[in-house]
N, C-alpha and C positions, 0 to 999 in steps of 0.2 A: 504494500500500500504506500502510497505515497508518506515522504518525511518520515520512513520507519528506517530502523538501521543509519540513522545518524549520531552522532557525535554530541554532547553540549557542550554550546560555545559558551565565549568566556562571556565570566562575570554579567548572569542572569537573561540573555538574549536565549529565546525558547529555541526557535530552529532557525538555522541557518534553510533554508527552505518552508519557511513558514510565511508570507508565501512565498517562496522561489526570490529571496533579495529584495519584495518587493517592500516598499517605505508604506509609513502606512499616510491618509490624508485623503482628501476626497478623490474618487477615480475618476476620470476626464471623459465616462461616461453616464454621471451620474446625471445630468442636466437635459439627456436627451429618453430619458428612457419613458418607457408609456408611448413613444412613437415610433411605427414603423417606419422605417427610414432614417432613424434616428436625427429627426429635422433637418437632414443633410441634402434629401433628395426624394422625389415620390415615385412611391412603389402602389404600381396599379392594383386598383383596390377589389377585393376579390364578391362579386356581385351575391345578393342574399339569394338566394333559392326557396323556392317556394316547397316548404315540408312534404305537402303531399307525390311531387313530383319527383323526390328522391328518395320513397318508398320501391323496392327490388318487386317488380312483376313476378320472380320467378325465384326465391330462394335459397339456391342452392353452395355447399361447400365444396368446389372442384373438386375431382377423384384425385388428382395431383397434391391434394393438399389435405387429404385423408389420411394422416397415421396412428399409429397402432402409440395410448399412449404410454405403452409397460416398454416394446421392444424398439419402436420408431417406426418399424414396416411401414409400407404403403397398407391399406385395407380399403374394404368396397372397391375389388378394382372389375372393370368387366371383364369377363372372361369367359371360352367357351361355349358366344357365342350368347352370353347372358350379360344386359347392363348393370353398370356400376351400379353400386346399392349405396346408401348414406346409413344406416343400422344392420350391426351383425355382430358375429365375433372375430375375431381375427385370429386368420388360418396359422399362424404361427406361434401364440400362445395361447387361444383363447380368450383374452379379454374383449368384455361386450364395448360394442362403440357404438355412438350416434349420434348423428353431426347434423340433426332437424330440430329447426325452430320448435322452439316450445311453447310456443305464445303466436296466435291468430287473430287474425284481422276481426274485431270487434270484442277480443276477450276483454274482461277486466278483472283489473287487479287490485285488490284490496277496493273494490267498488270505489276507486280514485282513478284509477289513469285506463283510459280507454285504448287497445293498443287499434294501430292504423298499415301495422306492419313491419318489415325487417328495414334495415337502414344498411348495413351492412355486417358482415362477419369477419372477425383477427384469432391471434393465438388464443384469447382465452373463454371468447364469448360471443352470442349474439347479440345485435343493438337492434333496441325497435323504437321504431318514433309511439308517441304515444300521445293522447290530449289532454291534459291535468280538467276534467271535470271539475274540479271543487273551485278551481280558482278563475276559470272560461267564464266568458258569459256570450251571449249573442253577439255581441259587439265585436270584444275579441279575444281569441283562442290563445291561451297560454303552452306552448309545445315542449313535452320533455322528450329525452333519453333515456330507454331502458338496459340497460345490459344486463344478460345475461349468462348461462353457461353453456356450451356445445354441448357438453359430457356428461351428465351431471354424475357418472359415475364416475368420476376421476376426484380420487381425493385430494390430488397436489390440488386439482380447479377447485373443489372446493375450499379448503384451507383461504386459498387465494380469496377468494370472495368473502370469507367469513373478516381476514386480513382488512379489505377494502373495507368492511360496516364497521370495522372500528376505528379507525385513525382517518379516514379519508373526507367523511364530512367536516373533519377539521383543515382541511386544507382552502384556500382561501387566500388566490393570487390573478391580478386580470389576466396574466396566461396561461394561468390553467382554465380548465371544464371545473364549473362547479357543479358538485352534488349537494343534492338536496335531500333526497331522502336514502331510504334502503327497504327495499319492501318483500313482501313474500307470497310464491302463489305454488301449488301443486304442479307437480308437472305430471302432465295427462298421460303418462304410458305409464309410470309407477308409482304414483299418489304423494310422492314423498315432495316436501317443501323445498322451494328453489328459491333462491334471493335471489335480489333483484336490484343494482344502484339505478338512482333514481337522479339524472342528471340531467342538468340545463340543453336544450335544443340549440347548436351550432349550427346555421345555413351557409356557411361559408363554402369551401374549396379545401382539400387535404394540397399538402405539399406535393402529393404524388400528384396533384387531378395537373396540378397549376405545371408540373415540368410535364406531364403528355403533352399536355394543350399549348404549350406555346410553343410558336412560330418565328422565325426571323423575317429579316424585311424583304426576302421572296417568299416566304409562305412557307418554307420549308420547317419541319420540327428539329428543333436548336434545344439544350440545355438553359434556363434560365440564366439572365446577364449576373455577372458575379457580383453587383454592387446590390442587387436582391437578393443572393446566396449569403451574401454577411446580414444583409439587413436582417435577414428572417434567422441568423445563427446570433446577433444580439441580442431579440428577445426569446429563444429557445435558452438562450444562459441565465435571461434574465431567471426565467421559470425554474431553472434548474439550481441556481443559487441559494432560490427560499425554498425548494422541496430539501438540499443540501443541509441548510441550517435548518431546518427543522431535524435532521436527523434519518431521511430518507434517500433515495438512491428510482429514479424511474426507469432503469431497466432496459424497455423497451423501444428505445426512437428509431425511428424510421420514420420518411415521408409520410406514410400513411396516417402517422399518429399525430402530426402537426396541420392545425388546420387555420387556414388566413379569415377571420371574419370583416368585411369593410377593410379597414387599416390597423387591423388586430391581430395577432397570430396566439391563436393557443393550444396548448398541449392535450390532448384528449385520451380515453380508454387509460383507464391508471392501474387495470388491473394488474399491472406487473412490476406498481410501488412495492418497494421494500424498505422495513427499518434496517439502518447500517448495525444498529447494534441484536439484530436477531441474525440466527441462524440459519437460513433458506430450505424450505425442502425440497422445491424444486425454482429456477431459474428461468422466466420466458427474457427470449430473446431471439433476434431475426438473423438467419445466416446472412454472413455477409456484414454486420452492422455491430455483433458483440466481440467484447475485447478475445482476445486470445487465450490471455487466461483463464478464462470463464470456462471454457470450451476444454480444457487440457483434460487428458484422460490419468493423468498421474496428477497428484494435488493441484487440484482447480481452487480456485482462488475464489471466495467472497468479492456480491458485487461491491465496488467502494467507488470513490466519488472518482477517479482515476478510470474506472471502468466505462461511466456513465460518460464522461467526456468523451474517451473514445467515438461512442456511439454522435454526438454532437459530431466528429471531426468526418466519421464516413458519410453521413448524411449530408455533408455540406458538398462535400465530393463529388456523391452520388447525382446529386441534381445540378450540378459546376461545368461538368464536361462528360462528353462520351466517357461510358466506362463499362465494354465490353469486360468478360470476365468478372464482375465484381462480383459474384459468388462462388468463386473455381479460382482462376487463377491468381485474382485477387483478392481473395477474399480477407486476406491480413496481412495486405500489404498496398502499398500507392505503385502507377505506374511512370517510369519513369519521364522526367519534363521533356526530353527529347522527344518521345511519343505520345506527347499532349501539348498542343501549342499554350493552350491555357497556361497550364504550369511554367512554361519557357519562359511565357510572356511576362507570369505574374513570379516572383523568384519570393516573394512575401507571404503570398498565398498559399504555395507551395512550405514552403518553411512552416508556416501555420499547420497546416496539414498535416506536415509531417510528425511535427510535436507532440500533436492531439493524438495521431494513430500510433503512436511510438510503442514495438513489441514488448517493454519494459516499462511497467507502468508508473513506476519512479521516474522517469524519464520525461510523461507527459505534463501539459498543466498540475499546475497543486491545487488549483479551485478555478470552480466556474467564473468567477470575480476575473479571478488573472487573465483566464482565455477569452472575457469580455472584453480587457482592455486590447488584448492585443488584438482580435478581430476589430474593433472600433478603429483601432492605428491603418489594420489595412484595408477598412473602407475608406477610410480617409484618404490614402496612397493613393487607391484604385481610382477614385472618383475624382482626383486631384490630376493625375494621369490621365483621365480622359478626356477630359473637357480645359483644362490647364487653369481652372481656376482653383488658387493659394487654399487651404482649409487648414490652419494652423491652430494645435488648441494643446493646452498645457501637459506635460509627461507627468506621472504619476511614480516614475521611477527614477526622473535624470533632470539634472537642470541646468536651464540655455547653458549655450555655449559661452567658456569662461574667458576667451579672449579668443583672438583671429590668427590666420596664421597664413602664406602665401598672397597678401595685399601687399604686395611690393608696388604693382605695378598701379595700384594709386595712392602710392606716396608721392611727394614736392617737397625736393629737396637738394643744398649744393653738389651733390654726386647725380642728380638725376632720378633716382631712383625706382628708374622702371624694371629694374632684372626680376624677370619672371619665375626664378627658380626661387622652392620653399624654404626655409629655415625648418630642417623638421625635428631639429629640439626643440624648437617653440610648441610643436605640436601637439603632447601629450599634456598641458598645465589648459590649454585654449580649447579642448574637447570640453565639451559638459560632465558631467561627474553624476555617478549617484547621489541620489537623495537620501536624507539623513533620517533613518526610522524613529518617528518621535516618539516611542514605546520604548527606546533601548535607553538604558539606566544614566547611561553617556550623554545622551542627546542635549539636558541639560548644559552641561560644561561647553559643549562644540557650541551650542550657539550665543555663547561669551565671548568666543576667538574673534580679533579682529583681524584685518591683512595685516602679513608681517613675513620678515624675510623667513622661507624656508628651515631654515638649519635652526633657527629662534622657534620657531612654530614644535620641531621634530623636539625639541628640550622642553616645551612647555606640553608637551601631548606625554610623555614618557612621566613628568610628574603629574596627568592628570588624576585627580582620588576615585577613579573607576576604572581597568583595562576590560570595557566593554565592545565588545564586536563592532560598532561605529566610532569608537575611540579606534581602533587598531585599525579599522581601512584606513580613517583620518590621516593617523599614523604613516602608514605602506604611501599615500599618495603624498604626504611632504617629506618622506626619503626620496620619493623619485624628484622630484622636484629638486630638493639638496643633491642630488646626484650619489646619492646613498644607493646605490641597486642591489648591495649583498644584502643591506638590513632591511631594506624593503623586500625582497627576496622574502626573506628569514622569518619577518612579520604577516604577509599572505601565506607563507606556510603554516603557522598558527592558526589564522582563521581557519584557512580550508581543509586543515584537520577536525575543526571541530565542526564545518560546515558546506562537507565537498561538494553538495550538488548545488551550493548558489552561486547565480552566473555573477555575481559579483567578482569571484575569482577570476574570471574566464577575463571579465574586463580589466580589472586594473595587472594581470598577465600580459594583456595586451598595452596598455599606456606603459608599463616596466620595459616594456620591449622596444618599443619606439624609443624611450629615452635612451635607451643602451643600441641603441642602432641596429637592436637585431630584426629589420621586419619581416623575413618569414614568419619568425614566432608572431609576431602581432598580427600576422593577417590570419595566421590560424586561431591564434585568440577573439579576436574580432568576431570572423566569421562563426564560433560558439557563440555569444553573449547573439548576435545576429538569430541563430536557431532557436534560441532560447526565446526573444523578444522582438518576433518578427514585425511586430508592428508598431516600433519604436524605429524613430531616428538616429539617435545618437549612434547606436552600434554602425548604423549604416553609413553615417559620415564618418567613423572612425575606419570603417573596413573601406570606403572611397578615400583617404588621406595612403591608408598601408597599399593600396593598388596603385597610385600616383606615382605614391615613392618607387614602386617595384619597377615600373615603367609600363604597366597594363593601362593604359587610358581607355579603352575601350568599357572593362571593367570599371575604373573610377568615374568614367563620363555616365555612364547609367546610373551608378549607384547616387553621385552628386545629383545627378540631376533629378529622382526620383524623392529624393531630401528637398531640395529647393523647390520643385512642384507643390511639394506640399504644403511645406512651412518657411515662409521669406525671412521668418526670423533667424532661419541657419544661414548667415552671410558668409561663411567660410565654402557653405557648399555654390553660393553662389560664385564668388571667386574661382572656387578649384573648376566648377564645370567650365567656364571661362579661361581656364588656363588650359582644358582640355579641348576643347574646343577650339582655342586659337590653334594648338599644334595643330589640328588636326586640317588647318586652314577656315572652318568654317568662322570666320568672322562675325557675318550680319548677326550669326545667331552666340558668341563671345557678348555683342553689346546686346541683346537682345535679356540673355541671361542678367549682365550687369544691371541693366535699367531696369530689372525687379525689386532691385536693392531699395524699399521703400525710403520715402523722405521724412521719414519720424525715425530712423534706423543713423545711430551715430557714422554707421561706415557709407552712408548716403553719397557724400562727396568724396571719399576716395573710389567706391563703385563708376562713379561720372569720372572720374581722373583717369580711370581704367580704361573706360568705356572710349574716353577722347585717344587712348595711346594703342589701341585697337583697332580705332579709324584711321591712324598715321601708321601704322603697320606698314613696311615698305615693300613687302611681298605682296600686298594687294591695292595701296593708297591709290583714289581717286580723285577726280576733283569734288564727284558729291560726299566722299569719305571728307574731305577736307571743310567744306560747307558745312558738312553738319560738325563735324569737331570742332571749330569756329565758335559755331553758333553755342554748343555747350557750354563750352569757356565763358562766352558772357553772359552765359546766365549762369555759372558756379560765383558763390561769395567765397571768397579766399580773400586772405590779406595778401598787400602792394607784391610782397617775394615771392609769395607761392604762381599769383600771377601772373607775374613777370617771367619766371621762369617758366610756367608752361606757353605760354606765347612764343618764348622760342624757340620750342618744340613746332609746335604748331607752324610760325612762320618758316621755319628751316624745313619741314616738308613740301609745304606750300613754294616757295621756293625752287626744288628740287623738283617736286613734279613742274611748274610752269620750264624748267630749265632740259626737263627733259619731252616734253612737248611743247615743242616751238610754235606749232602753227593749232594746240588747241584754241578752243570756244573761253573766251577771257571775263566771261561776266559773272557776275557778284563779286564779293567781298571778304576777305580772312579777317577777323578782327577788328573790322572797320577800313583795310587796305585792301583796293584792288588788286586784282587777279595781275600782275602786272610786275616785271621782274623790279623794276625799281621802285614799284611802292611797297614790294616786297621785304625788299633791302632795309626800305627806312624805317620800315614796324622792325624787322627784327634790330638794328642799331637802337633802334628807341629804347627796347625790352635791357638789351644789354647794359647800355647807359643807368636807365633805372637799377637794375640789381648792381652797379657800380657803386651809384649813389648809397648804396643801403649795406653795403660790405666794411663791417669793421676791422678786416686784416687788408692792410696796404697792398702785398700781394695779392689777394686775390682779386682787388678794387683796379691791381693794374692792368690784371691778365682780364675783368673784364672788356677794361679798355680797348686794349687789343683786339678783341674780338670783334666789338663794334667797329672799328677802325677796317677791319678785316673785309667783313659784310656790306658797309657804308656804301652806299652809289659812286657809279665812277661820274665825276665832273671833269670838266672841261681848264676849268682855270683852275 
């Protein structure tokens, strides 16, 4: 089960996987829940149906789906020459079986609910629509659900059922089915009493109806769009959170058991809740959809919340993309993204997935909470990715990024300062960082600390009066910073003894690595905390910085950019795809990136300084490259130097290109000077002159003389 076979970490922190690293604080889903679509986007709303119209003409449980429930056999099957039967014994041990409605069109039960018919039939029971008598009037008909049992000779289904009338009228979430009552009527072949929940009438659509039925835009039958596959997996987690904290476990999900009402999705047929803390006699679950363990024929495991997500992660799968095989040759396992563009496309999605279905159930989410957030992150990716509009909204794990790093090229300054290549020891302090879990005994004291140099920080954390698990990352990330890497080494090998499976290790593994120059290790690091918190950014700008470095830009240009799409606030991934991008020659789309850098963002006018030395690119400069870098310059506010000095940037291309097209088109304007080799000259002597004027080392006031002197128009006298 999950968080078992751990360690305790130091000084009073429960688990190091309690949940998974994660801090605790409000989740960055909590604001949208109760909508489907989580206010992000609408999901077609699934039309009411009229009760009587989704009463079955014709009753029956497939011969296909008839077994034996002592040995599994098929039973009633035709043979011989004679058809399939739905009651008998089965030829291979004898147990009596019979899979007929036990309730008919007008019975009534308990002289309350009139039935009207079957609705449908699952693992454990029959549903029939029925009319609540007591509470109908002419006006209008109050419609429940009945459920009942196929078998009534099957003790497990019974048990089951007796399970459901005790704990389940307490259940009580807008995404579940509520029940209301529990009632009892004779079943007509052996007089013996049958129970009956007694549950709210759904007119919706099952998950299953809504992925036959939809079409793409030829008409063809398509998998549901994956920004509706999360929509409808944030509130199946929601549901599955509070059956969780109650202390339940549901078993069963599958498309069929999820149904959309309007702009509602709830979870239906509970027959196959379980308490975490009972024993099971028997296990309903769908081939294809339950964990592996459950299924093992040598110690099978108790369902646990571990289990239950699984079934969340195939289901989201199943209706996501084609997925021949999903009960054979995949039935406990994903197919690989090479042979699913889906997965290729989405590398988030995927990672999700994979997590959720992981054959080790340590391995998966530690709670529906966690796997909400991180589905939440990649609708946001997905939905940001498509339509390219920003949906930037607070981490629940990591906080912004702590400084920049690769903004060279909009500095202004006496060297110039356009070199494009990173500082990448800068780069592990200018990531974001975990959040500090306000539960850990620690948390107190760290947030007294004010900035202070490194190595002073590392001597005031060693005397802190607590060595608690967020006192000791503290710790681990201002060694690396002090350039400590043995003790910071020394100090994550203490947490993650006591706490191996939180990806927090994975992460500051990976920022250790960067500072020590080792970046395979960091990109393998990265790419963990990445598996772990697929729908978070930070790992993913930190695993786009370790591909930069490697020299994979292919790799860092997706990964950046897929962080910038979503949240503008990561200005470093803005940069970096920008630096990817220029290699890669595409320019328009370098400033395109930059001018995302919003204007309430303090790196606003270095993004524009970027963006103008982009346009002066001398592998592509044009005259409209030069127009428009012109025109940015005078609308950046910079003081008289910085000015000055990028004007002569600007006029010295301008310049260059009129000098290397003699007989171009000469009109507008650089700066306020003609297209024109001599008015050219005399902006840039201007520029010169100014930064002269403002130079307080002699030398360099003379060298810029010079230079003016250099560039000055030729005159006559």
């Amino acid at each position: 089960m999950p968080g078992t076979g751990e360690k305790s970490v130091p000084s009073g922190h429960s688990s190091g996987r309690l949940p998974s690293g994660r801090t605790g604080g409000r989740s960055r889903t909590t604001a949208a829940q109760g909508r489907l679509g989580a206010g992000l986007f609408e999901v077609p709303p699934a039309l009411a149906r009229d009760p009587g119209s989704a009463v079955l003409r014709d009753p029956q449980v497939p011969p296909s789906r008839q077994r034996c429930r002592v040995c599994g056999e098929l039973v009633g099957q035709a043979r011989d020459g004679m058809p399939a039967f739905a009651e008998g014994y089965c030829p291979h041990d004898g147990t009596r079986f019979s899979f007929t409605p036990k309730l008919n069109t007008g019975d009534r039960v308990e002289d309350r609910y009139e039935i009207l018919g079957c609705l449908a039939y699952g693992g454990l029971g029959w549903i029939y629509l029925a009319r609540d008598r007591r509470l109908g009037d002419h006006v209008a008909e109050r419609w429940v659900v009945l459920k009942g049992l196929i078998d009534t000779d099957d003790p497990d289904a019974v048990a089951a059922a007796v399970n459901e009338r005790r704990f389940l009228v307490e259940v009580d979430h807008p995404n579940i089915v509520k029940i209301h009552d529990f009632v009892q009527h004779p079943d007509p072949r052996t007089g013996s009493q049958v129970g009956y929940l007694v549950m709210e009438y759904l007119g919706g659509q099952s998950l299953q109806e809504r992925y036959l039925g939809h079409r793409d835009a030829e008409g063809n039958r398509a998998p549901l769009p994956l920004p509706v596959v999360l929509a409808y997996g944030l509130e199946i987690l929601q549901a599955f959170g509070y059956l969780h904290e109650k202390g339940l476990v549901y078993c069963d999900l599958k498309p069929d058991n999820v149904l959309q009402v309007g702009q509602q999705v709830k979870l239906i047929d509970l027959g196959a809740v379980l308490r975490l803390a009972d024993r099971p006699r028997a296990i309903y679950g769908a081939v294809g959809f339950q964990a592996p363990e459950l299924e093992r024929t040598e110690n099978p495991m108790d369902p646990s919340v571990a289990s239950d997500l699984y079934t969340v992660g195939r289901t989201l799968a199943l209706i996501s993309f084609p997925f021949p095989g999903f009960t054979t040759e995949y039935r406990h396992r994903l197919p690989e993204p090479a042979d699913v563009p889906l997965l290729a496309e989405e590398e988030s999605y995927y990672r999700l997935l994979r997590r959720a279905t992981h054959p080790d159930p340590d391995r998966r989410f530690a709670s529906a909470g966690e796997m909400r957030d991180q589905v939440h992150g990649v609708l946001l990716e997905v939905l940001s990715a498509g339509d390219g509009e920003p949906r930037p909204a607070p981490s629940a794990y990591f906080t912004p990024e702590r400084g920049t790093f690769g903004t060279a090229a909009g500095e202004v300054s006496a060297d110039g300062g356009a070199d494009q290549e990173v500082d990448w020891a800068a780069v592990p302090q200018a990531l974001p960082t975990p959040l500090v879990d306000p539960s850990d005994p620690g948390a107190g004291f760290l947030a007294t600390l004010g900035a202070t140099e490194p190595a002073d920080l590392v001597a005031t954390l060693l005397a802190a009066p607590v060595r608690s698990a967020e006192v000791l990352l503290r710790l681990v990330d201002a060694r690396i910073a002090a350039g400590d890497h043995d003790g910071a080494r020394a100090d994550l090998a203490e947490f993650a003894a006591a706490a191996p499976r939180d990806w927090r290790v994975a992460w500051y593994q990976g920022v250790a690595a960067l500072a020590a120059g080792d970046r395979p290790a960091a990109d393998t690091a990265f790419d963990a905390v990445y598996g772990e918190l697929p729908g978070e950014l930070a790992p993913k700008l930190a695993l786009a910085a370790a591909a930069e470095w490697g020299g994979d830009d292919e790799r860092a240009g997706a990964l950046y950019g897929r962080v910038w799409r979503t949240d503008t606030t990561y200005v470093n991934a803005a940069f970096g795809l920008a630096r990817v991008l220029r290699r890669r020659r595409r320019w328009p789309d370098a400033v395109a990136a930059l001018d995302g850098v919003p204007d309430t963002s303090s790196q606003h006018l270095a993004a524009q300084v970027a963006a103008i030395r982009t346009r002066l690119d001398p592998d592509q400069v044009g005259k409209a490259d030069l127009l428009d870098a012109s025109a940015r310059l005078q609308r950046l506010k910079m003081d008289i130097e910085r000015q000055a000095r990028l004007s002569v940037e600007v006029f010295t291309a301008a310049l260059n290109w009129v000098l290397d097209h003699p007989g171009a088109e000469r009109s507008g304007t650089v700066v306020g000077h003609a297209f024109d080799e001599r008015k050219l000259r005399t902006g840039l002597e201007r520029a010169y002159r100014h930064l002269a004027k403002l130079a307080d080392d002699p030398d360099t006031r003379s060298g810029l003389v010079d230079r003016a002197n250099q560039v000055r128009p030729w005159t006559l006298v």
